[in-house]
C-alpha positions, 0 to 999 in steps of 0.5 A, a space after each residue: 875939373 882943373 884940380 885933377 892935374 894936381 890930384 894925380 900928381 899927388 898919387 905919385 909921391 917922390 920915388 926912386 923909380 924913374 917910372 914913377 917920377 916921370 907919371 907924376 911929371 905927366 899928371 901935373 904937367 899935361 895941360 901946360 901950354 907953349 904959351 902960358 895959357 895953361 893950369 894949373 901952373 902956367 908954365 910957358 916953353 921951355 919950362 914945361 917938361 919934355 914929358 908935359 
């Protein structure tokens, strides 16, 4: 389960569309949280993306 992050964000390899740029953000980045608590890296505040 906690692979899928990692997995999406792999669908969208680096691009010059904006767009596409921004899905991958997502992917990787949308079980993030405020407090580091989240995977699959564990980035904490400030150092997730706004997109996260």
């Amino acid at each position: 389960m906690k692979t899928h992050t990692t997995k999406a964000a792999a669908l969208f390899p680096k691009s010059k569309r904006r767009i596409i740029n921004a899905a991958s953000i997502i992917a990787l980045q949308h079980h993030e949280r405020w407090d580091g608590k989240g995977y699959p890296h564990g980035l904490s505040g400030e150092n997730i993306h706004i997109y996260g």
